[in-house]
N, C-alpha and C positions, 0 to 999 in steps of 0.2 A: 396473590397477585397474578401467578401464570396462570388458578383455576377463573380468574377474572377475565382477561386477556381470552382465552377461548371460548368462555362461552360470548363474550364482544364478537370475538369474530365468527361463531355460528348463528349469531341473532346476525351480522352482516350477512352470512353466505345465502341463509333465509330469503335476505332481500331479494336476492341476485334477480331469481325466474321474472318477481314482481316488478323490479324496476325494468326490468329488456319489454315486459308484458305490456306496462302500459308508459312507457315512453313514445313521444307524439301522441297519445291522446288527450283526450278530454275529460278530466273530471269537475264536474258541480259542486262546491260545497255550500250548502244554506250553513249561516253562521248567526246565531243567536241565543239566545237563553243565557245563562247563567256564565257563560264560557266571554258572552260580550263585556259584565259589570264587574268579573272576577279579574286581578290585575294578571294572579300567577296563569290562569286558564286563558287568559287572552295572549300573555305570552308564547304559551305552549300551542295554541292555534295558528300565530303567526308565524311560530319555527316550524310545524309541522306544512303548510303552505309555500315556506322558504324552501325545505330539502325537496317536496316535492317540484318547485319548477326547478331546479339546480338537475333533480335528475332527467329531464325533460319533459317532466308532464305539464298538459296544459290546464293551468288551472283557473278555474273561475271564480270568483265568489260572490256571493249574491247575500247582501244582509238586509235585516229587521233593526228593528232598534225600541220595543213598545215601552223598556221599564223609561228609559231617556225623554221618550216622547211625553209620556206619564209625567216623570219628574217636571219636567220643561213645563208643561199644562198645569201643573200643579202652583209653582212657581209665579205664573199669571194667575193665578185663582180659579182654576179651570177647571170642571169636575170631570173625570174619563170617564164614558159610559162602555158599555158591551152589550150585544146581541149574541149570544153564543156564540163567542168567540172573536167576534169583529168588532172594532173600536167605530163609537158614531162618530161622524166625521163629521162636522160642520163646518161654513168657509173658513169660520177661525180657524179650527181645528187641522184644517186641512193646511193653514199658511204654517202653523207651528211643526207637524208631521214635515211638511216638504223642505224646513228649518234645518231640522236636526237629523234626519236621513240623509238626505244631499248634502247637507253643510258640517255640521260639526262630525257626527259619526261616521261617514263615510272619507272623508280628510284623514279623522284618525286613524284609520286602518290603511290606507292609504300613506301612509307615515309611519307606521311601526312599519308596514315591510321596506320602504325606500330606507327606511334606518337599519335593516336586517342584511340590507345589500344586495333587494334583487328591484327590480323598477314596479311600480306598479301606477296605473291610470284610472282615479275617480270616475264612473259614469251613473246616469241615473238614467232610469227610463224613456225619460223625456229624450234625451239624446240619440241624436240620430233615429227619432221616432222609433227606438226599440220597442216597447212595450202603447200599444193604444185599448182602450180599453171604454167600455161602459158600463153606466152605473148597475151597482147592483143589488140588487132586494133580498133581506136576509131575512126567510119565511116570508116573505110576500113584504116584509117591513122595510119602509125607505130609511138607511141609516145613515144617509150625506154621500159626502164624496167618498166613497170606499166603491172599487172597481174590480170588473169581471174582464180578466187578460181576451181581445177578440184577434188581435193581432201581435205578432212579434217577428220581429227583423234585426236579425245576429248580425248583419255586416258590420257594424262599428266592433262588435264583440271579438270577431275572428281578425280586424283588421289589429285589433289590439295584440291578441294572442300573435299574430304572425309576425308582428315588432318588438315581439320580445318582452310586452309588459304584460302583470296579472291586470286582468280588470276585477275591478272593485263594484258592483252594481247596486244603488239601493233603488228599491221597489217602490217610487212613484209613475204613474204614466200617464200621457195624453186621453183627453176624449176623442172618440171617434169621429163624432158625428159633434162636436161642440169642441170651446176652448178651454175646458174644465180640466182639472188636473187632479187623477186619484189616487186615494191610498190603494195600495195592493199589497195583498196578504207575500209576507216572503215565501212562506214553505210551495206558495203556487205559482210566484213567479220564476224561483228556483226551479220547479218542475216542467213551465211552460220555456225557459232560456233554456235548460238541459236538454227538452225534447228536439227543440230547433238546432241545436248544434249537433244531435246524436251523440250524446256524450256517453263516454265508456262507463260512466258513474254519477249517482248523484247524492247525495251527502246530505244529510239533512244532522244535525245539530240541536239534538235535545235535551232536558233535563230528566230524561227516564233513562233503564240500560236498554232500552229497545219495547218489543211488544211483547208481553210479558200475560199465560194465562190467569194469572194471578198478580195483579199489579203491587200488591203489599209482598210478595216474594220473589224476589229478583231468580232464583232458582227455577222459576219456570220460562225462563225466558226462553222463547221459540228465534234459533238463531237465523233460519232457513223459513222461507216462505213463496209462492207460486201467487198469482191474484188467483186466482178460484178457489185458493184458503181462506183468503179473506173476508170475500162474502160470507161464507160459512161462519166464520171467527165471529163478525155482526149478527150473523141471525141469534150466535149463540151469548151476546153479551158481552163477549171478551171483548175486544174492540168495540169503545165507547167514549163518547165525550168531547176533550179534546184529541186525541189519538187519534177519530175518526178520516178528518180533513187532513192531516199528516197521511195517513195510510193512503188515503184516494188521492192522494198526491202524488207518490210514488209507484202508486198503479197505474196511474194516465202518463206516467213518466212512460214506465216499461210499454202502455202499448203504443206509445208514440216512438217507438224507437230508441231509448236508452238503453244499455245493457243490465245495470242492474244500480236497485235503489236502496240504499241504509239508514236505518233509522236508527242513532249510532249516538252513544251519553257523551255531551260536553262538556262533563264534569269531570271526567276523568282525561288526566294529565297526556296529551300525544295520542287521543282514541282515534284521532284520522290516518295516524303513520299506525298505528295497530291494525284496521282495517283495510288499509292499499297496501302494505307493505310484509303482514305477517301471515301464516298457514290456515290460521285461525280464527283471523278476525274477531269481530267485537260489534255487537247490538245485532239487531233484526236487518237481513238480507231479504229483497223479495225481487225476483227475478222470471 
């Protein structure tokens, strides 16, 4: 029991530099994958969320929701298509997406932390014209309403943060130039809301440990990375597929002015309090 007790309190003292480090700022988390339909890992995302505003970081979250949207579609008789990686979005498609992002998924989380004791406020892109956007062609292919971020406007975001509540964000957004309303990738509108806030952090929530030169051995996992490794990582095949769009994500983060971007596994139980809070950390850093 005492050898328990100490090392409790050297994983606490551990904290200590990190919480003074980044209290009042701003971290980003993208929240999806596996971590959203798992009950125990959705727990463990929301308490890891909780300690972080408690100790005063300001935190954001920005989710997806694609297995839901699926099911939902499914449920109608609806087939999901995909273009490497992006869902066709058609007007149906598109009332069901802005359904169950805005409405059911983002409520619920929205709800687990007002149930965990800290405040937190639904928003969607739509609002306060945060997120405007035009369509966008995936290889030259028109795939519906799915959108390319052309604008973003954090005042509703920071008005949030500055009253004390998390905001909750799901990635639909206005058309620019129309009254259309798009799907938008999470992992890019987490990149494009992190950029505009200058966020100390941006968290991205995956089902891998990170990027990895051997994707079947977790043992190569590259913990550290620069963008001008990355190019090279592509020329050489390592980074491929869907990893790609994830990584160029995190790179337009850093040169937009973020401090640094992780590409961090949701599977495993509090990997956000391991990555802000420990010496260590956990998945792929690029900065």
């Amino acid at each position: 029991m005492v050898l328990n007790n100490i090392n409790k309190s050297e994983i606490l003292i551990e904290t200590l530099p990190y919480i003074q480090k980044f209290y009042g700022k701003t971290i980003v988390v993208k929240y999806g994958g596996n971590a959203m339909i798992n009950e125990e890992l959705k727990n463990s995302v929301i308490e890891d969320i909780i300690l972080m505003s408690c100790v005063g970081v300001k935190v954001v979250v920005v989710h997806g929701g694609g297995p839901e949207i699926s099911n939902m579609l499914k449920r109608v008789g609806k087939e999901s298509k995909f273009v490497n990686g992006l869902r066709v979005t058609d007007a149906e498609t598109m009332e069901i997406v802005q359904m169950v992002l805005t409405g059911k998924i983002n409520k619920d989380i929205v709800s687990l932390i007002d149930r965990s004791g800290r405040k937190a406020i639904g928003l969607s892109g739509i609002d306060g014209e945060m997120l405007k956007a035009k369509k966008k062609l995936q290889d030259g292919q028109d795939i519906g309403f799915v959108g390319e971020i052309t604008k973003v406007n954090v005042d509703i975001v920071e008005d949030t943060l500055n009253d004390g509540y998390i905001p909750v964000v799901s990635t639909v957004a206005l058309g620019e130039d129309d009254y259309n309303t798009y799907n938008i990738n999470a992992d890019y509108a987490a990149s494009k809301i992190a950029a505009k806030l200058k966020a100390e952090k941006l968290i991205l929530l995956t089902d891998v440990p990170g990027i990895m030169r051997d994707p079947s051995d977790d043992s190569t996992l590259m913990s550290e990375l620069k963008p001008h490794d990355i190019h090279v990582l592509k020329m050489d095949g390592v980074i491929k597929g869907g990893m790609i769009p994830k990584v160029d994500c995190c790179v337009e983060a850093i040169r937009e002015g973020v401090k640094r971007a992780h590409i961090i596994d949701g599977r495993v139980p509090h990997s956000i309090l391991m990555e802000v809070f420990s010496d260590q950390g956990v998945g792929t850093m690029i900065y």
